[in-house]
NUVEXRO-553353 format. One record per residue (C-alpha): residue number from 1; y, z negated, x. Coordinates in steps of 0.001 Angstrom, whole numbers, plus 500000, padded with zeros to 6 digits. Each point is the difference from the previous one (the first is absolute). Layout:
N
<site><pos>NUM</pos><py>Y</py><pz>Z</pz><px>X</px></site>
...
REM end
This chain:
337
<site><pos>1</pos><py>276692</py><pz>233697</pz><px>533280</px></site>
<site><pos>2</pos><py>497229</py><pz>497679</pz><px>501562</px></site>
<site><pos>3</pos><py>499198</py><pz>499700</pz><px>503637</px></site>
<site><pos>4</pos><py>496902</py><pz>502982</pz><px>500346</px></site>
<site><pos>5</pos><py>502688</py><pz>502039</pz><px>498688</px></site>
<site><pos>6</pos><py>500088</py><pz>503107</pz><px>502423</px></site>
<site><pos>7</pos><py>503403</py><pz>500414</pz><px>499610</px></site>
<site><pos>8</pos><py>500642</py><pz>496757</pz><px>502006</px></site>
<site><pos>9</pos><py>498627</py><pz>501697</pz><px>503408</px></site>
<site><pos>10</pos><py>501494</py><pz>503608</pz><px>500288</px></site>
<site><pos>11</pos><py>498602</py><pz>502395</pz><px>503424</px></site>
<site><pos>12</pos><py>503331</py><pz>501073</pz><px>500472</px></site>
<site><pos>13</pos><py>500867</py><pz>496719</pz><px>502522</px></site>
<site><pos>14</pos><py>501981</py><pz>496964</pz><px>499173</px></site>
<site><pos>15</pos><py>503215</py><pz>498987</pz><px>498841</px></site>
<site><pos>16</pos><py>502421</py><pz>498622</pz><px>501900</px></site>
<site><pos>17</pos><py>501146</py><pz>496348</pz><px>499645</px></site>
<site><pos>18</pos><py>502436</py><pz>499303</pz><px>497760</px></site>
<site><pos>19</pos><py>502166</py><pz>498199</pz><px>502219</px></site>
<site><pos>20</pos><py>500614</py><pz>502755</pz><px>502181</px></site>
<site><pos>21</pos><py>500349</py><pz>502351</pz><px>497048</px></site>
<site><pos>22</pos><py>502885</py><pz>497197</pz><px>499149</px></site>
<site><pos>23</pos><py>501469</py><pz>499896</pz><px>503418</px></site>
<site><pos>24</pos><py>500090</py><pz>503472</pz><px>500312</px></site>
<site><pos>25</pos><py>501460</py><pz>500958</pz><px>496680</px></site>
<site><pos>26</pos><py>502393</py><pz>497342</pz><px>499223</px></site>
<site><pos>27</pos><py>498233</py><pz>498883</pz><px>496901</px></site>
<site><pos>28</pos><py>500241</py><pz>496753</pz><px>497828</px></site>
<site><pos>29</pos><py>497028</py><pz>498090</pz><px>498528</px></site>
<site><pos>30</pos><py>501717</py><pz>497714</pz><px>496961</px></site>
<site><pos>31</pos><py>496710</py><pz>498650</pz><px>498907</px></site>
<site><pos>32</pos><py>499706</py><pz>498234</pz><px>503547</px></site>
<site><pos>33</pos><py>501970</py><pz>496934</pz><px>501122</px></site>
<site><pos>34</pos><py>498177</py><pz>499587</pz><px>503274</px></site>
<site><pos>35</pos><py>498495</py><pz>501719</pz><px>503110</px></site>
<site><pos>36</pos><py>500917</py><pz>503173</pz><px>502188</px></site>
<site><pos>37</pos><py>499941</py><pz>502120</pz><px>496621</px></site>
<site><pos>38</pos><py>502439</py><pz>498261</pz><px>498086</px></site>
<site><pos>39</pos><py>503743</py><pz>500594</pz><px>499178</px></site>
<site><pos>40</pos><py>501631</py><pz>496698</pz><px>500868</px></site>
<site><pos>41</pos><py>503440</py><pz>498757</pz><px>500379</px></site>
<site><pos>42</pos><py>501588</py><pz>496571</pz><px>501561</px></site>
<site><pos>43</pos><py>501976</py><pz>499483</pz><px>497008</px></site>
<site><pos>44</pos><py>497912</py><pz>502204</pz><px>496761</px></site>
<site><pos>45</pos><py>502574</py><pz>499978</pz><px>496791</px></site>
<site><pos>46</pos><py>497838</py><pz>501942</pz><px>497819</px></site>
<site><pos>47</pos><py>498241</py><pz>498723</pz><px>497468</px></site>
<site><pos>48</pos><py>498059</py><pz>502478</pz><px>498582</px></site>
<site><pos>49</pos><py>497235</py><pz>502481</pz><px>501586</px></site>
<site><pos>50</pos><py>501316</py><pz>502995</pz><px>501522</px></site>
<site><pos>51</pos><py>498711</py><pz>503308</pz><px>498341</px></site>
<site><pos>52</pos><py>502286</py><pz>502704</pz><px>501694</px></site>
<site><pos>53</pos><py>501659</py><pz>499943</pz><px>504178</px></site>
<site><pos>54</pos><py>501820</py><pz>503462</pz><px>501181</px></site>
<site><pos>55</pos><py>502801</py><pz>500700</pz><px>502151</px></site>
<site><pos>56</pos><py>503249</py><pz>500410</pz><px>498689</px></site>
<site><pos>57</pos><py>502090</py><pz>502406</pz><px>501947</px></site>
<site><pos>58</pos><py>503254</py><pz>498742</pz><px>500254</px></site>
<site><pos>59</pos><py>502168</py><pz>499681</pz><px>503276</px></site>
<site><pos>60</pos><py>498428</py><pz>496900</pz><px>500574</px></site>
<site><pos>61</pos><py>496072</py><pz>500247</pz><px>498617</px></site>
<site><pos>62</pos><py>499207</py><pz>497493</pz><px>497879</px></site>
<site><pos>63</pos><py>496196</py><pz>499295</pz><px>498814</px></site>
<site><pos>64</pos><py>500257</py><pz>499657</pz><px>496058</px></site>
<site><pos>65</pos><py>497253</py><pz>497875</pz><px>498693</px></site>
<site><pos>66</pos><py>499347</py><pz>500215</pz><px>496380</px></site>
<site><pos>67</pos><py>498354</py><pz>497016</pz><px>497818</px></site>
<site><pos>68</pos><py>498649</py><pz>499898</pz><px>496477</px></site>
<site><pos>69</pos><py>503518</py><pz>499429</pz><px>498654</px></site>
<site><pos>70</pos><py>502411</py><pz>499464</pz><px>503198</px></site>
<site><pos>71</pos><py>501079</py><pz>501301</pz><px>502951</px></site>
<site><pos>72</pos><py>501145</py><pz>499866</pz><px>503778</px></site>
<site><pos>73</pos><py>500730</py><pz>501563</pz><px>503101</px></site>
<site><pos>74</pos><py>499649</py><pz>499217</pz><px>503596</px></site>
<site><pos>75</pos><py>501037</py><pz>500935</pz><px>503367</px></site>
<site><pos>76</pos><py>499552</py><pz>497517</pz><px>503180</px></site>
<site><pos>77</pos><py>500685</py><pz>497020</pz><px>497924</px></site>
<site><pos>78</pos><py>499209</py><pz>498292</pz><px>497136</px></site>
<site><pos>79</pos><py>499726</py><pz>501984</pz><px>496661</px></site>
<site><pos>80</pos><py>502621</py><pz>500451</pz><px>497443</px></site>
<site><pos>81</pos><py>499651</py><pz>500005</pz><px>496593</px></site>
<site><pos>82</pos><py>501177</py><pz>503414</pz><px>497818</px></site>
<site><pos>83</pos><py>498736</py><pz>499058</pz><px>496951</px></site>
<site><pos>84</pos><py>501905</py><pz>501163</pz><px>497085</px></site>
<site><pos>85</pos><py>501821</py><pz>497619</pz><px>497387</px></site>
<site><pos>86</pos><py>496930</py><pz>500225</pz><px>497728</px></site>
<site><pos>87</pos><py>497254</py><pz>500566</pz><px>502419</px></site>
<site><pos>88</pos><py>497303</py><pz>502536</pz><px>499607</px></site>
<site><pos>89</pos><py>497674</py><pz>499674</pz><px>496528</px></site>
<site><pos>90</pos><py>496216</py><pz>499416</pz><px>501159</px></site>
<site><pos>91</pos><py>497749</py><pz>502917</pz><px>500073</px></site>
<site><pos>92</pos><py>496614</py><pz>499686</pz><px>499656</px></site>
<site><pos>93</pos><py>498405</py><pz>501104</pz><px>502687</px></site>
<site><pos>94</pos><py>503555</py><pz>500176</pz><px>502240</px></site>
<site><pos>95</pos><py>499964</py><pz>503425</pz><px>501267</px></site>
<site><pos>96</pos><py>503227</py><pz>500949</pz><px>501869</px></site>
<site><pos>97</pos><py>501590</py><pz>503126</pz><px>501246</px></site>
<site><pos>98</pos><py>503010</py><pz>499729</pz><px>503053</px></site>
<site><pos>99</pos><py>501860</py><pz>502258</pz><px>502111</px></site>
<site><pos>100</pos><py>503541</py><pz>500708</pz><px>500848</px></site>
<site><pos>101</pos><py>501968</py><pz>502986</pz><px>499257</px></site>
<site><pos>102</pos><py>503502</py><pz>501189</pz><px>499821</px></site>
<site><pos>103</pos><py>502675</py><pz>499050</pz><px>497261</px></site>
<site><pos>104</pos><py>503093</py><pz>501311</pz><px>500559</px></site>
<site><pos>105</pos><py>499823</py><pz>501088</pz><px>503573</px></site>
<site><pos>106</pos><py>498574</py><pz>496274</pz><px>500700</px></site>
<site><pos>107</pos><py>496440</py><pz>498565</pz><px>500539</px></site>
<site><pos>108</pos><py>498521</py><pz>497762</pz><px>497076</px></site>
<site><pos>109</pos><py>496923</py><pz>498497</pz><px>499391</px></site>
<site><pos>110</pos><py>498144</py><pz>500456</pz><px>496881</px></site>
<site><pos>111</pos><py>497020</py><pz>498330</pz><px>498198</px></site>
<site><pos>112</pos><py>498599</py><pz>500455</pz><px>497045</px></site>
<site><pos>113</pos><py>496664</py><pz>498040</pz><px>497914</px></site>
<site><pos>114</pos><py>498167</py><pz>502991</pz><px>498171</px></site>
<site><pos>115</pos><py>502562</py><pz>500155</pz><px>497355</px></site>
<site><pos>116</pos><py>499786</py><pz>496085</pz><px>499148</px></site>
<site><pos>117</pos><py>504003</py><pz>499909</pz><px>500875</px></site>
<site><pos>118</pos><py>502229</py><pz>502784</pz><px>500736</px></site>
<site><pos>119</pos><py>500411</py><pz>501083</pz><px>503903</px></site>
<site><pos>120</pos><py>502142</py><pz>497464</pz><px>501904</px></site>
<site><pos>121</pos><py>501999</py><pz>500845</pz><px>503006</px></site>
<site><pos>122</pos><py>501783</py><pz>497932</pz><px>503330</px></site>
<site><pos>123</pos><py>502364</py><pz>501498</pz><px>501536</px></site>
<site><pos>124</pos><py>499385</py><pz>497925</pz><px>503729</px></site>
<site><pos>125</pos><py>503127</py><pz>497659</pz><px>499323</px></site>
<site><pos>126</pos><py>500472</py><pz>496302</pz><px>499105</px></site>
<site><pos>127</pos><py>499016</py><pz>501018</pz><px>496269</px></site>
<site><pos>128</pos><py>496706</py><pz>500100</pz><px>498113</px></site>
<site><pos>129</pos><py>497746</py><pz>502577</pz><px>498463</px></site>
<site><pos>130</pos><py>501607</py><pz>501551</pz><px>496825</px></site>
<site><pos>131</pos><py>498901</py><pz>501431</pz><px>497281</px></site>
<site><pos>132</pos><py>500157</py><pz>503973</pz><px>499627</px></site>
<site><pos>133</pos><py>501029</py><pz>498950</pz><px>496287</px></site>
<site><pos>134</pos><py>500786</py><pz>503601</pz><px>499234</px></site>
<site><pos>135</pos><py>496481</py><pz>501338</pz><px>500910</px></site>
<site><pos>136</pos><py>497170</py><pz>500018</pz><px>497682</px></site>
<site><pos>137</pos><py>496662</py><pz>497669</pz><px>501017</px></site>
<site><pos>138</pos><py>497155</py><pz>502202</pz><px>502088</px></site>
<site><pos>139</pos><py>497002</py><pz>499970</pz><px>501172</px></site>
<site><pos>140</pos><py>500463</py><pz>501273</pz><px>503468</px></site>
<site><pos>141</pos><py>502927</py><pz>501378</pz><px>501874</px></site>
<site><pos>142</pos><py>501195</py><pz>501303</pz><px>503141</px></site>
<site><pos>143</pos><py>503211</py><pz>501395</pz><px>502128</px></site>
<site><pos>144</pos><py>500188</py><pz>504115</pz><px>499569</px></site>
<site><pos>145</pos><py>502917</py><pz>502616</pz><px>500549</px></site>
<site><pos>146</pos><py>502789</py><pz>496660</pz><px>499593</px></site>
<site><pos>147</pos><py>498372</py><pz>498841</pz><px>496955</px></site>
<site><pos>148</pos><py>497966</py><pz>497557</pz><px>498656</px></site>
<site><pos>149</pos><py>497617</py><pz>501621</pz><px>498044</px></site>
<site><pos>150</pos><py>497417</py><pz>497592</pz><px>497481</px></site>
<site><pos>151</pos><py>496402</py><pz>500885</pz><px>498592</px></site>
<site><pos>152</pos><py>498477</py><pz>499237</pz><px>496919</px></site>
<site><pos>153</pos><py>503658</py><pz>498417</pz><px>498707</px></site>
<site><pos>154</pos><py>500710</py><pz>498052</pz><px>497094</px></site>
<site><pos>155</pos><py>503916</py><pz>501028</pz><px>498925</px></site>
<site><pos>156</pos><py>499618</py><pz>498373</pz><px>496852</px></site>
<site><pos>157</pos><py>496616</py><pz>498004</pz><px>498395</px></site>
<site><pos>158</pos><py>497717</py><pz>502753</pz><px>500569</px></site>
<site><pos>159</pos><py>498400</py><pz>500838</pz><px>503125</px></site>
<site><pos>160</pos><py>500211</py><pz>503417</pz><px>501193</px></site>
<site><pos>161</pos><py>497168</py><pz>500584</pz><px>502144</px></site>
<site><pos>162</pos><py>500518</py><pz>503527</pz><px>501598</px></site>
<site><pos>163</pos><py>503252</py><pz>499643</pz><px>500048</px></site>
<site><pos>164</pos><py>502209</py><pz>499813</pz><px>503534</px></site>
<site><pos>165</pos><py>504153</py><pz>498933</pz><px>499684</px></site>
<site><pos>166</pos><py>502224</py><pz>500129</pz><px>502615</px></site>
<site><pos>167</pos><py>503224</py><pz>498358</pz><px>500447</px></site>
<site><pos>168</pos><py>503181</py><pz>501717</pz><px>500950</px></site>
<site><pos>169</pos><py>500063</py><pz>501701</pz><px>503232</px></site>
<site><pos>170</pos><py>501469</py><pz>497347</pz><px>502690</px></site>
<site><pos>171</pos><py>500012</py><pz>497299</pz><px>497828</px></site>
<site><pos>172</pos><py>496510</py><pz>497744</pz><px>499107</px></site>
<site><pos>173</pos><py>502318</py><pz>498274</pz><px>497274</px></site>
<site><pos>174</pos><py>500825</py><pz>502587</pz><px>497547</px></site>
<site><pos>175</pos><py>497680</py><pz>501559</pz><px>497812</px></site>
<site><pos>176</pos><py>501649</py><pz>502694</pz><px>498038</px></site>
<site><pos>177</pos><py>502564</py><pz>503010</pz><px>500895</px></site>
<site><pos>178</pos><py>500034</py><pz>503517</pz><px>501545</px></site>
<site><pos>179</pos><py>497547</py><pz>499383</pz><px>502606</px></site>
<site><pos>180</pos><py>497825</py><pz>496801</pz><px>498631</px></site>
<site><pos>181</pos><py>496957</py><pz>501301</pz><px>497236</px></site>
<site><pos>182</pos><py>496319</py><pz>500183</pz><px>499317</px></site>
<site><pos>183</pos><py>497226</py><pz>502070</pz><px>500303</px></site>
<site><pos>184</pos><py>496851</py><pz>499971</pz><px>497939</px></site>
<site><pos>185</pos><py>496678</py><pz>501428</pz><px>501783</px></site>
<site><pos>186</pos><py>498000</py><pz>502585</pz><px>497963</px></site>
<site><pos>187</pos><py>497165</py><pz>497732</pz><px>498421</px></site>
<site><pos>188</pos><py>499850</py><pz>496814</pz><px>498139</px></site>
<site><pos>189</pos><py>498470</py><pz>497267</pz><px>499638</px></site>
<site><pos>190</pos><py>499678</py><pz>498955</pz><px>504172</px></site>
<site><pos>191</pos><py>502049</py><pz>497294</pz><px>501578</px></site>
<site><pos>192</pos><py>501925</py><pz>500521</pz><px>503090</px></site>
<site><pos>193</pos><py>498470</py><pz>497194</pz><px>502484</px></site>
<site><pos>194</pos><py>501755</py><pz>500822</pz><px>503328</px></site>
<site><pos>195</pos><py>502754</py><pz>502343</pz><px>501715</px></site>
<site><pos>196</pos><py>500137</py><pz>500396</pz><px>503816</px></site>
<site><pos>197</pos><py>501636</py><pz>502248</pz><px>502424</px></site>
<site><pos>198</pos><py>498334</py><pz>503120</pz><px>501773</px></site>
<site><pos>199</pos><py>501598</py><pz>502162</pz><px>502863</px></site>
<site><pos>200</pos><py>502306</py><pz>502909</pz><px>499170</px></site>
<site><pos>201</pos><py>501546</py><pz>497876</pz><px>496859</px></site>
<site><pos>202</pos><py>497234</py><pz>500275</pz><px>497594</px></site>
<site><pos>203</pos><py>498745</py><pz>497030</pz><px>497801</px></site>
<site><pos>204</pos><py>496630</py><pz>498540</pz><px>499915</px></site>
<site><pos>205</pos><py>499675</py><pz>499204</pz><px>496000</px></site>
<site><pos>206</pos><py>496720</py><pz>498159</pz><px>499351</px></site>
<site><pos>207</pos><py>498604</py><pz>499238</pz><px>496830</px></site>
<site><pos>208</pos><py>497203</py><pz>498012</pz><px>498355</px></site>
<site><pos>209</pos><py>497904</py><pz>503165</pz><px>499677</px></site>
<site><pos>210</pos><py>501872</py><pz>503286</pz><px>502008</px></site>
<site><pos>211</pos><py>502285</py><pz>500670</pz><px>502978</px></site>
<site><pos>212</pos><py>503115</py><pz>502144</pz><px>499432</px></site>
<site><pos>213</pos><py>502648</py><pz>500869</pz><px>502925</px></site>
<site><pos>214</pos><py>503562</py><pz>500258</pz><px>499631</px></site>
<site><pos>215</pos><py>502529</py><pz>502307</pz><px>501191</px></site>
<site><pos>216</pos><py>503302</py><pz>499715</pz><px>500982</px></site>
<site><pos>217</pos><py>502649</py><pz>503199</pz><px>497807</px></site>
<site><pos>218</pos><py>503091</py><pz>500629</pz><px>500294</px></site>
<site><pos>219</pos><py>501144</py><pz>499309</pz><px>495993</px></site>
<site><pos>220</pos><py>502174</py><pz>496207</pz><px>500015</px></site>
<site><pos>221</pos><py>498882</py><pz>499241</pz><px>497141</px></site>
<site><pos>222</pos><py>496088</py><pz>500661</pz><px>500093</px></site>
<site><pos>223</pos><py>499320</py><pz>499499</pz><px>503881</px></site>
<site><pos>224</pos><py>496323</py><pz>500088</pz><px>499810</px></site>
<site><pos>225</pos><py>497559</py><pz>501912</pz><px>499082</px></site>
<site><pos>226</pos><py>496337</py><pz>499516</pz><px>499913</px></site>
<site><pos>227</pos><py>496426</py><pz>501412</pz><px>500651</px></site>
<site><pos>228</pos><py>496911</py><pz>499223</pz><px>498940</px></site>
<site><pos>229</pos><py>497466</py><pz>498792</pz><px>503138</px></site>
<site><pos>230</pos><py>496783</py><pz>498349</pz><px>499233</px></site>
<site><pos>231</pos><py>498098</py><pz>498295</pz><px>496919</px></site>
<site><pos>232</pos><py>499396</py><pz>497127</pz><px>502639</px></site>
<site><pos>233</pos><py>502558</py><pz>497402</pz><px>499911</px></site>
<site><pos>234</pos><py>500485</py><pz>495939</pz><px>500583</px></site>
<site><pos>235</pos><py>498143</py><pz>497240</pz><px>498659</px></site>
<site><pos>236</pos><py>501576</py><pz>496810</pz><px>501867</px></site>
<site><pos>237</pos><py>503728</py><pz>500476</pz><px>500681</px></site>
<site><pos>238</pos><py>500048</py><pz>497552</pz><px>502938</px></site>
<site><pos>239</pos><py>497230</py><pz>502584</pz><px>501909</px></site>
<site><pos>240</pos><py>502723</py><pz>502377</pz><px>500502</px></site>
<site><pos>241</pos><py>500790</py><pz>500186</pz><px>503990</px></site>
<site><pos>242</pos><py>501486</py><pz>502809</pz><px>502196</px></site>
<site><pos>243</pos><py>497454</py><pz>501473</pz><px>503019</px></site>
<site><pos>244</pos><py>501809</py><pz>502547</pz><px>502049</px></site>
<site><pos>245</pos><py>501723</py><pz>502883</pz><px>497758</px></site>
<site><pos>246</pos><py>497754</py><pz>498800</pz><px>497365</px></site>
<site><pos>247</pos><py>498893</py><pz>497339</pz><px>497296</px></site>
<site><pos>248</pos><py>496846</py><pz>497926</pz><px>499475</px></site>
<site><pos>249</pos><py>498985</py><pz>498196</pz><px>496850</px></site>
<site><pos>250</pos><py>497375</py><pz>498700</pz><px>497757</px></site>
<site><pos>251</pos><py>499308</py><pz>502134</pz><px>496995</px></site>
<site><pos>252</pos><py>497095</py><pz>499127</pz><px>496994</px></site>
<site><pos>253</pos><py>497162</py><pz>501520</pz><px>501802</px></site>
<site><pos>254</pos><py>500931</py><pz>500437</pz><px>503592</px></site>
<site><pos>255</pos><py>502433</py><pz>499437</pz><px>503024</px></site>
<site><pos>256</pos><py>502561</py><pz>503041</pz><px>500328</px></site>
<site><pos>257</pos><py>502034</py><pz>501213</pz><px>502467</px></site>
<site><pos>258</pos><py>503522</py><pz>502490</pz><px>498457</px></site>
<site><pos>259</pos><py>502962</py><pz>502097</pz><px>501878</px></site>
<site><pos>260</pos><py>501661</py><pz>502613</pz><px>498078</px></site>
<site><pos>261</pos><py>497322</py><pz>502339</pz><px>499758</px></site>
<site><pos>262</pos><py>496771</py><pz>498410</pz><px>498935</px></site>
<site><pos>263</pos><py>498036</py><pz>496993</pz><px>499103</px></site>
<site><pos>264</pos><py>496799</py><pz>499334</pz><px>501953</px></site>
<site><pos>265</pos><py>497669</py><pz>497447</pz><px>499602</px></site>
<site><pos>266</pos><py>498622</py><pz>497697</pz><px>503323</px></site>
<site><pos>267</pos><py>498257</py><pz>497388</pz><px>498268</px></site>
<site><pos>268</pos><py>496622</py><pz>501275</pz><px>500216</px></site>
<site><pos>269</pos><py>497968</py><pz>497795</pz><px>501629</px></site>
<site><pos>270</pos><py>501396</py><pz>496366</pz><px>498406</px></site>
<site><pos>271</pos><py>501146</py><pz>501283</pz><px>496492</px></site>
<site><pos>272</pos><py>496586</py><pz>499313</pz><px>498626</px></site>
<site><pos>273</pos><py>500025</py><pz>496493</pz><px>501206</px></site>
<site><pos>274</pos><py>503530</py><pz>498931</pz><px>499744</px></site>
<site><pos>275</pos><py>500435</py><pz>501366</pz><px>495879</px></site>
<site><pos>276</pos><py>496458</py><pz>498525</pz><px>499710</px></site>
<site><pos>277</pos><py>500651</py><pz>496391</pz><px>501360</px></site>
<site><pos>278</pos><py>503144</py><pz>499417</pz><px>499178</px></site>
<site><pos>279</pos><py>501647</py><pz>497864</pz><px>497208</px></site>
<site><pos>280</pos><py>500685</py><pz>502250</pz><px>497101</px></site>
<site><pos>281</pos><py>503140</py><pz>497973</pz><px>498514</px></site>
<site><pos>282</pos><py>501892</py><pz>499799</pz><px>503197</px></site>
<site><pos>283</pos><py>499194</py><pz>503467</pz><px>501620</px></site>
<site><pos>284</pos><py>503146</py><pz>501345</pz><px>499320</px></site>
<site><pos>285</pos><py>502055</py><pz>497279</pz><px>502078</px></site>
<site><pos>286</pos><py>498535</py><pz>500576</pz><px>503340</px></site>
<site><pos>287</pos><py>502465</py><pz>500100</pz><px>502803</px></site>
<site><pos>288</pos><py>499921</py><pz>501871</pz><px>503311</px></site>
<site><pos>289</pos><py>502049</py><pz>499957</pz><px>503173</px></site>
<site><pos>290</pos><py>499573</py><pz>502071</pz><px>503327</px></site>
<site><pos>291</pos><py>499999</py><pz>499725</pz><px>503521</px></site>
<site><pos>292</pos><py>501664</py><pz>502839</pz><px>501280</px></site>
<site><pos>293</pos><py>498901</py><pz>499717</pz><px>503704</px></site>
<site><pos>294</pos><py>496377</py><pz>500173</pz><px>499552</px></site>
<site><pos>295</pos><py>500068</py><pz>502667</pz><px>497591</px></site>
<site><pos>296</pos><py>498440</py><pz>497089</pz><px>497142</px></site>
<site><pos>297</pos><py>500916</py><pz>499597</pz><px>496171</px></site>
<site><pos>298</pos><py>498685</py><pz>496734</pz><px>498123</px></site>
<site><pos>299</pos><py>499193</py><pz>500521</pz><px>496786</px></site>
<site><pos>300</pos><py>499458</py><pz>496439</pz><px>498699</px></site>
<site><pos>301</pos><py>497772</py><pz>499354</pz><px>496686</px></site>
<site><pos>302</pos><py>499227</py><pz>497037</pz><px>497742</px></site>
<site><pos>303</pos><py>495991</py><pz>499802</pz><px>499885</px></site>
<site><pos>304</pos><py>497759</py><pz>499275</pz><px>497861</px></site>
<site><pos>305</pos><py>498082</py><pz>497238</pz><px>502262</px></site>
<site><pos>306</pos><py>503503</py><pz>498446</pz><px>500468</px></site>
<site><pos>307</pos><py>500950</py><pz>501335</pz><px>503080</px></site>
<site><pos>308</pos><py>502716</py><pz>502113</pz><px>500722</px></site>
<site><pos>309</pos><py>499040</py><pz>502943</pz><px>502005</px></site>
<site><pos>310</pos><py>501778</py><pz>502333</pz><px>502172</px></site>
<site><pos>311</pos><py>499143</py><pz>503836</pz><px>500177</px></site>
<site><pos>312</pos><py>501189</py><pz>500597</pz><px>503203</px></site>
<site><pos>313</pos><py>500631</py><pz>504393</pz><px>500688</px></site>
<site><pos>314</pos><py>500977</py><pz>500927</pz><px>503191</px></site>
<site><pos>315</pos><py>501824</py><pz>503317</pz><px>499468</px></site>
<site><pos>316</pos><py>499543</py><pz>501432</pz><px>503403</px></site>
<site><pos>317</pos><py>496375</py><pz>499442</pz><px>499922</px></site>
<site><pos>318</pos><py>499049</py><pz>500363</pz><px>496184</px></site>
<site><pos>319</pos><py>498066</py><pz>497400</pz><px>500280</px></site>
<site><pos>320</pos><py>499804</py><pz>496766</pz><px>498009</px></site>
<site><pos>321</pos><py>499164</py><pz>496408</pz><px>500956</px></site>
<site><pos>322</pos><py>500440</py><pz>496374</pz><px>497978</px></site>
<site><pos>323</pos><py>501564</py><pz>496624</pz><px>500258</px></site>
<site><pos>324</pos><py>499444</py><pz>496681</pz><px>497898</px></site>
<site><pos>325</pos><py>504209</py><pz>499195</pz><px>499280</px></site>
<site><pos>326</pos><py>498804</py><pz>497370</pz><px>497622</px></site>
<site><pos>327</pos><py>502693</py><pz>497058</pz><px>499524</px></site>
<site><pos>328</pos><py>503142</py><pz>502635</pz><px>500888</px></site>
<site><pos>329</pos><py>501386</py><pz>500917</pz><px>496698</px></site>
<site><pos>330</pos><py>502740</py><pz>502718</pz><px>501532</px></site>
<site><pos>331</pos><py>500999</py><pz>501380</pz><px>503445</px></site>
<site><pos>332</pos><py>503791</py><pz>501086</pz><px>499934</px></site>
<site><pos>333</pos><py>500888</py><pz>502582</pz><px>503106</px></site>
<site><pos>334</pos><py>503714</py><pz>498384</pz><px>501159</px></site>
<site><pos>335</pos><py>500059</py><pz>502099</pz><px>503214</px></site>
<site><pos>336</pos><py>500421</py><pz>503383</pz><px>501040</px></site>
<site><pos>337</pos><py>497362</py><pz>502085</pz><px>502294</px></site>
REM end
């Protein structure tokens, strides 16, 4: 996108700094080793960029920040490596999920690299991240009614794309029994790209080209059932970011916002610019992060002029503004609002 481009000066006012947006939100900027916007530590150990920062919930907190292949966490001092006996393999581009959950009546923290490795999981003692050896590799996964439940999992060498698995109730580790299973959505042919969590225990399930909701029942064996939404889904995984009782994201053709009823698009006045000016090949891995206080959600895109660009949507306002985050290559939310 080159300078006259109208999409650089939006009417709706401008953004905010992004030094306040990091001092309010508690974010990290890995691609930065100096200045007020950086991440910095007396002492850094890590060696590799950091692609993924969340909180995990433990009796003590602990930031875990996630690498291309290792791992650490962090409290007031110095981080501490986790990184498994045979650290992470490489994904290209690394695109993390985190969050902690409950295994067996205790807190854990799980990650997992869009299927490149199996889940791992840290329990918040002196150990590392393990392996969920048991589970099969997914694309996505999330926390839901004491399971772990995977999209788009690979049990064996084929890759079942509409597929969700859940481990056994209570326990992320096992994978098969009374209460641990699978369920197949109606169509083929679509890959799962992202679960998240709506109110009232219902299951955001987004693919590459719908939106389908899940439902807690009452059968052990089969606890969720699903419903068709929208024939809007995602296009880059990392867009995916929670606004309120809702979800925002970047689909093919527009910006969406989804709860458990509909699908509505917001993207009307940038879509045209950002899907025009953007870098084709790399459209897919842009990255977002919000800031929860003023209502904003960054939507941050590789384009074609070589900047990177952020499509900034205040959800209070519905209005949209931009920012030139050229240089930062992630921002990793460590802190809670």
């Amino acid at each position: 996108m080159n300078s006259a481009s109208p999409a650089r000066s939006l009417p709706d006012g401008e953004s905010p700094s992004l030094s306040g947006v990091l001092l309010s939100t508690g974010n990290i900027v890995p691609g930065k080793v100096g200045g007020d916007a950086a991440f910095t530590n007396p002492n850094p150990v890590w060696d590799e960029p950091i692609r993924l920062a969340f909180v995990g919930e433990f009796t003590t907190p602990y930031i875990i920040l996630m690498g291309d292949t290792k791992c650490w966490v962090q409290t007031s001092g110095a981080p501490v490596a986790k990184t498994p006996g045979t650290p992470f393999t490489t994904s290209s581009p690394p695109m993390w999920d985190g969050f902690t959950m409950l295994h067996d009546g205790a807190p854990v923290a799980v990650v997992n690299n869009r299927g490149v490795n199996r889940p791992h999981y840290w329990d918040g003692d002196a150990g590392v991240f393990l392996p969920l050896s048991s589970a099969p590799s997914m694309r996505c996964c999330v926390g839901y009614l004491g399971r772990l439940v995977g999209g788009s999992v690979t049990p064996a060498s084929d890759e079942l794309l509409n597929r969700l698995q859940f481990s056994l109730y209570g326990d992320i580790t096992t994978w098969s029994g009374a209460t641990a299973g699978d369920h197949d959505l109606v169509d083929e042919g679509d890959r799962i790209l992202r679960l998240a969590l709506l109110r009232g225990h219902q299951l955001l399930i987004l693919r590459q080209e719908t939106t389908y909701i899940g439902y807690p029942t009452t059968v052990p064996g089969d606890p969720i059932a699903t419903q068709f939404l929208s024939n809007w889904g995602i296009f880059a995984r990392q867009s995916l970011q929670p606004i309120g009782n809702s979800y925002i994201f970047m689909g093919g053709d527009d910006i969406y916002i989804a709860d458990a009823t509909a699908v509505v698009p917001v993207g009307w006045k940038i879509r045209r610019h950002l899907f025009r000016d953007a870098t084709p090949s790399t459209l897919d891995q842009a990255w977002s992060f919000t800031d929860k206080r003023a209502k904003n959600y960054y939507l941050v895109v590789a384009m074609s002029d070589g900047t990177q660009m952020a499509w900034i949507y205040n959800w209070e306002e519905q209005a949209w503004t931009q920012q030139d985050l050229t240089g930062y290559t992630m921002l990793g939310t460590w802190r809670k609002d």
